[in-house]
C-alpha positions in Angstrom: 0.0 0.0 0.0 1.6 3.6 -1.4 2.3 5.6 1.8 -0.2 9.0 1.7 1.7 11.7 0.1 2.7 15.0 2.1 3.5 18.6 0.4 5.1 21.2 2.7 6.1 24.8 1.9 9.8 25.9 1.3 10.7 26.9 5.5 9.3 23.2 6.9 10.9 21.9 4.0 14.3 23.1 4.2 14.0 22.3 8.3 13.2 18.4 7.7 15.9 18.0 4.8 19.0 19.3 7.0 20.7 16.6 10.0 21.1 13.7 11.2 18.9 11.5 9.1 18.1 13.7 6.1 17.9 12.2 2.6 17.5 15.1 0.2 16.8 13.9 -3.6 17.2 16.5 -6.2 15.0 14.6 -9.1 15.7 17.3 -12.2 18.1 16.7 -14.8 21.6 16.3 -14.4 22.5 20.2 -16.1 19.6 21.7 -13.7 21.6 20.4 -11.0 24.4 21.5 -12.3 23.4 25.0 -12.4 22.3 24.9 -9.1 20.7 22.9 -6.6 19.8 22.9 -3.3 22.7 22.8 -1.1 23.1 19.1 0.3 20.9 17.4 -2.2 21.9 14.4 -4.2 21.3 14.4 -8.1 18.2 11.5 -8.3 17.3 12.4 -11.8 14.0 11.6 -13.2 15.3 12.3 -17.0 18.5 13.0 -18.2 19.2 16.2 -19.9 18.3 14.8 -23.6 15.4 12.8 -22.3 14.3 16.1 -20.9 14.7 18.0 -24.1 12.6 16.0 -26.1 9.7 15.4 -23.1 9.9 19.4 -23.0 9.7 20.0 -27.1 6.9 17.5 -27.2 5.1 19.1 -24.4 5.2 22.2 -26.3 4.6 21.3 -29.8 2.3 18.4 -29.7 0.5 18.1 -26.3 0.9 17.2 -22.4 -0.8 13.8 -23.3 2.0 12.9 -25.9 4.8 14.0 -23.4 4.1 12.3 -20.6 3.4 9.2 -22.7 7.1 9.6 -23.7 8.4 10.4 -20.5 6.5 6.9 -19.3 8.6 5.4 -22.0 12.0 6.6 -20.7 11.4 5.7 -17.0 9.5 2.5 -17.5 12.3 0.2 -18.2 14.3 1.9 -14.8 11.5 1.9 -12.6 12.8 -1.3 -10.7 16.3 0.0 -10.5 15.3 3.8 -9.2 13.5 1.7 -6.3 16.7 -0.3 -5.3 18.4 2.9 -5.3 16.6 4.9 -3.4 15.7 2.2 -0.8 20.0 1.6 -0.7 20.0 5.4 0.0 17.2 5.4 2.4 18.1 2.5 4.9 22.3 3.1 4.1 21.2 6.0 7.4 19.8 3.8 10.5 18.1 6.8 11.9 16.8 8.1 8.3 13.7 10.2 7.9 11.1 10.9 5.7 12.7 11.0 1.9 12.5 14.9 1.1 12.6 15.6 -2.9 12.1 18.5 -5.2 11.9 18.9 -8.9 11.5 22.4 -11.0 7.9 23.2 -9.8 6.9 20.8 -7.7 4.9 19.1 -10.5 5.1 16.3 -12.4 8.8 15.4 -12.0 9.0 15.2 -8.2 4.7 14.1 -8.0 5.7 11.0 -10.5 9.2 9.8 -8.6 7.3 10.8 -5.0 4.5 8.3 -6.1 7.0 5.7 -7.4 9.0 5.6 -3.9 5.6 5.1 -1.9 4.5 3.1 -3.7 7.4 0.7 -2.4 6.8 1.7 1.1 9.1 4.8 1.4 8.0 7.9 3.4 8.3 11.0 0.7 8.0 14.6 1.4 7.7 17.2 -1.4 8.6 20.7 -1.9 5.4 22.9 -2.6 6.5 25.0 -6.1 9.9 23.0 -5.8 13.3 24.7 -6.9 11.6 27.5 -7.9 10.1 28.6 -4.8 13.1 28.1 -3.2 15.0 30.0 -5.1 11.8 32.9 -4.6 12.7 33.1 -0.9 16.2 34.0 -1.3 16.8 37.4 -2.4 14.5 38.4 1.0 16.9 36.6 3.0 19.8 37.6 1.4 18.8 41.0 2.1 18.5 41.1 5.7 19.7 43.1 8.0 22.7 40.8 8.7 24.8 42.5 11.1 28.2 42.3 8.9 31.4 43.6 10.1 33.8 43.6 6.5 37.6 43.7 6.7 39.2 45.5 4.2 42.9 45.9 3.5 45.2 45.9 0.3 46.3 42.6 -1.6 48.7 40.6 0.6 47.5 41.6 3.8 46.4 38.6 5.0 42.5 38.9 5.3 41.2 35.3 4.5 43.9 34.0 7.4 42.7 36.6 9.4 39.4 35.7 8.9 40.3 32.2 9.6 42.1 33.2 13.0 39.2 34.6 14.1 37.1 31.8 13.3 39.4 29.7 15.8 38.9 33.0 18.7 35.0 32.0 18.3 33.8 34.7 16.0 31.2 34.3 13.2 33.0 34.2 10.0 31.7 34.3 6.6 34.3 33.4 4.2 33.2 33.8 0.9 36.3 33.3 -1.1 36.2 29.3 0.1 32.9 29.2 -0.9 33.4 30.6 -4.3 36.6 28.7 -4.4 38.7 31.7 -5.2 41.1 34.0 -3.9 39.9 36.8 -5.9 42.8 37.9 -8.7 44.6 36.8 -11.7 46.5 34.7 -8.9 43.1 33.5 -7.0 42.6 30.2 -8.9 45.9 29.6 -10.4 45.3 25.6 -10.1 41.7 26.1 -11.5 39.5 24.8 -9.3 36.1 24.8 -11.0 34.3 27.4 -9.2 30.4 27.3 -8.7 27.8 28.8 -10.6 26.6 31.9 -9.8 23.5 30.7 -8.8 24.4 27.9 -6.7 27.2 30.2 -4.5 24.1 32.3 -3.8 22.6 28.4 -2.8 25.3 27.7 -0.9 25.8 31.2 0.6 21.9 31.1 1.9 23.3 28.2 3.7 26.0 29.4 5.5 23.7 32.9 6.5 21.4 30.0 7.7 23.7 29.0 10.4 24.8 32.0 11.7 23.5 34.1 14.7 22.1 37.1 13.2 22.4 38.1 16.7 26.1 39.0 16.8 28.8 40.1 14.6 29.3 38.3 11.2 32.8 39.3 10.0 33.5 38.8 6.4 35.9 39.8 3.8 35.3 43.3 2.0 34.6 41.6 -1.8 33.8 43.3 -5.0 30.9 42.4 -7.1 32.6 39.4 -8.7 35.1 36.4 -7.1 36.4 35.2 -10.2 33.5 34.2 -12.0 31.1 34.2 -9.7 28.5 37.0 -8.5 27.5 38.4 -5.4 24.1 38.1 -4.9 23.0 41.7 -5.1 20.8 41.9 -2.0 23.4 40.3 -0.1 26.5 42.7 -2.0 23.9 46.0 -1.5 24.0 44.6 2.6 27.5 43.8 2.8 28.7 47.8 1.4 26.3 49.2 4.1 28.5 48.2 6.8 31.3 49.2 8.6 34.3 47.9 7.3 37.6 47.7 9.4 40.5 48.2 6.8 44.1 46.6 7.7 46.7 48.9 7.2 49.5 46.6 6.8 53.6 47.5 5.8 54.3 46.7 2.0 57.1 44.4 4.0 54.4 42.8 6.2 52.1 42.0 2.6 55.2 40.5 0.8 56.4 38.4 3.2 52.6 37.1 3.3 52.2 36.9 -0.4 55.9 34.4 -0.7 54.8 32.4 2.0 51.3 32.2 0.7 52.4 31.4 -3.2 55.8 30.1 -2.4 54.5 26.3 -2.7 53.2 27.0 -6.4 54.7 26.0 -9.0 56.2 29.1 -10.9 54.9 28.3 -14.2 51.3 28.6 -12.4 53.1 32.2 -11.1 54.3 33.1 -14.5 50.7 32.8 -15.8 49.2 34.8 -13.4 51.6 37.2 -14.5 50.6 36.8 -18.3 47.1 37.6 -17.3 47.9 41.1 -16.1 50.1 42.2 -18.4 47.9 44.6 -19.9 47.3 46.6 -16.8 50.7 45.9 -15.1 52.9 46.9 -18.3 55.2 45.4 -20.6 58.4 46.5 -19.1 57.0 45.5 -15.5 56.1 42.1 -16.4 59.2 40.9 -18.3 61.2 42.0 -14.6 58.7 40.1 -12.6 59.1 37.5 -15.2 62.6 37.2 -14.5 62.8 37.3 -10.9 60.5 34.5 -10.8 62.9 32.9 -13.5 65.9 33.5 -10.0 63.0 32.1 -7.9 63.1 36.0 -6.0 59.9 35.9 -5.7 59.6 39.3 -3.4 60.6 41.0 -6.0 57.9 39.3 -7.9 55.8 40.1 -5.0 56.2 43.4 -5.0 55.8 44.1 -8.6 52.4 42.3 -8.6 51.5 44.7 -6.1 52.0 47.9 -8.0 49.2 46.6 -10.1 46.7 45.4 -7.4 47.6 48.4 -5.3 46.0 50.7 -8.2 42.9 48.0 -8.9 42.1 48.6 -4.9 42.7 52.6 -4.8 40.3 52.9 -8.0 37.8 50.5 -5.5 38.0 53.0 -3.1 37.5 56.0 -5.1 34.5 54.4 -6.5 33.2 53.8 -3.0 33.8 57.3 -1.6 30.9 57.1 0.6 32.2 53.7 2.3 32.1 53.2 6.3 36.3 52.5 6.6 37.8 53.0 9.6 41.8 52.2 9.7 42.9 49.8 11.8 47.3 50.1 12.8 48.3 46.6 12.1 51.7 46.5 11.0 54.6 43.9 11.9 51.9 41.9 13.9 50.9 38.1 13.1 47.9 37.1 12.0 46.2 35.8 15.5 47.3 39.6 17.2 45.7 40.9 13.8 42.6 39.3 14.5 42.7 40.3 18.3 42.9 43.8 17.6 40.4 43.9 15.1 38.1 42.4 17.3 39.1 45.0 20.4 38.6 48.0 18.1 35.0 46.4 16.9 34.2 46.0 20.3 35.1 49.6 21.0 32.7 50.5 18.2 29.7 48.2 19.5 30.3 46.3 16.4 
């Protein structure tokens, strides 16, 4: 006997599919979840992305009668192995819960797999409107009035470590450079990670806002627009530039010495090519010298060079930001964990 099916709205939704014991099945096509998906959700697709296609031209140029005919034709001959993998899923978690799924619009993809799985005796909750009234609740969230504290500070002055220090002290830290998998330059994804999309760092952004106290002090690094590829949700960005932002004033000594122990490990044709990527902007003449100190393995004079460049990129920032909350912070010759103590004593002293 198929157990009764249950629909629930995005917030109950989102509460029963996090924890201990959550299964969260993301049943669209493998490129929708791809693009972005709801973060912790496992790709259970109901089509793949050709089968999809031709359900979807069919739907539109023939008739909803004619597509789901085809779509019974694709998932017919699977309908005994979707069942031994989601019961392998389900019971793989001893203290598992109700299966909670999602497709597009909470129609026929997730209805059709939701009625499959109770059918053979698993519990299956459904997102009302699915992805897409998810993805409806997030630019209101994003834009709260999430009490940010930014850190600001010139290439090479150690923000993200900072950050990270005080993380370990017990702060809230929102590091957004992890989550887009970038450091932010020409030099931020030398090894090329593949970054996110846009849309699912906003996902998994939502997620990390989620956890927080919006209670106390969220500290995060003072980003432009874009990290790499990726882009700031604007809600969130518009938020972020409204607060009061703490900028290290570090020694150009202090940022080199960070910058060759931070890139000293790399292999220096990954250097050379973050070089080659700045040209333009840095200068011929400029280049070919930081070129050949990296050829000597001097890589503070490399260092320094790359700064003359990024020094300008963040001045032209600020100019374009004349209207920022900055507020200087004296942190020079000091490591990174008295860096993060001082930053939080002087946002304490501002009721930060």
């Amino acid at each position: 006997m198929a157990v009764p099916e249950k629909k629930v709205g995005v917030e109950a939704f989102l509460a029963g599919a996090r924890g201990k014991g959550a299964l969260l099945l993301d049943v669209r096509s493998p490129g929708e979840f791809e693009d972005g998906h709801i973060p912790g959700a496992l790709s259970f697709p109901l089509f793949s992305d050709a089968e999809r296609s031709e359900v979807g031209t069919i739907y539109k140029q023939v008739g909803r009668e004619e597509a789901v005919e085809k779509g019974l034709g694709f998932i017919g001959p699977r309908m005994v192995e979707t069942v031994q993998r989601a019961k392998a899923l389900f019971h793989a978690e001893p203290d598992r819960r109700p299966i909670h799924m999602y497709c597009w619009r909470g129609g026929m993809r997730s209805g059709s797999m939701g009625w499959l799985l109770r059918t053979a005796g698993l519990p299956v909750i459904l997102l009302e409107g699915g992805y897409k009234a998810y993805k409806q609740t997030l630019p209101g969230f994003m834009g709260r009035n999430w009490p940010l504290v930014r850190i600001g500070g010139y290439t090479g002055s150690a923000k993200t470590q900072v950050l990270q220090a005080l993380r370990a002290a017990g702060e809230q830290v929102l590091d957004l450079e992890a989550l887009a998998r970038h450091f932010g330059s020409a030099f931020g994804n030398l090894e090329r990670h593949p970054q996110p999309t846009s849309e699912h760092f906003r996902n998994l952004l939502a997620e990390c806002l989620t956890d927080l106290d919006d209670g106390r002090r969220i500290w995060v690094e003072n980003e432009s627009r874009r990290i790499g590829l990726v882009h700031l949700p604007e809600p969130f960005y518009k938020r972020m530039i409204a607060c009061p932002a703490l900028e290290m004033v570090r020694s150009v000594e202090d940022r080199v010495a960070h910058l060759v122990d931070m890139y000293g490990a790399f292999d220096l044709g990954l250097l050379r090519k973050g070089f080659e990527a700045i040209r333009a902007e840095l200068g011929g003449t400029e280049t070919e010298t930081a070129l050949a100190a990296l050829d000597k393995e001097d890589l503070s004079t490399a260092a320094r060079i790359a700064l003359q460049y990024y020094d300008r990129t963040y001045e032209h920032g600020l100019e374009k930001r004349a209207g920022d909350r900055r507020h200087p912070v004296e942190l020079q010759g000091l490591s990174i964990e008295e860096c993060a103590g001082r930053l939080v004593e002087v946002a304490d002293s501002m009721g930060l």
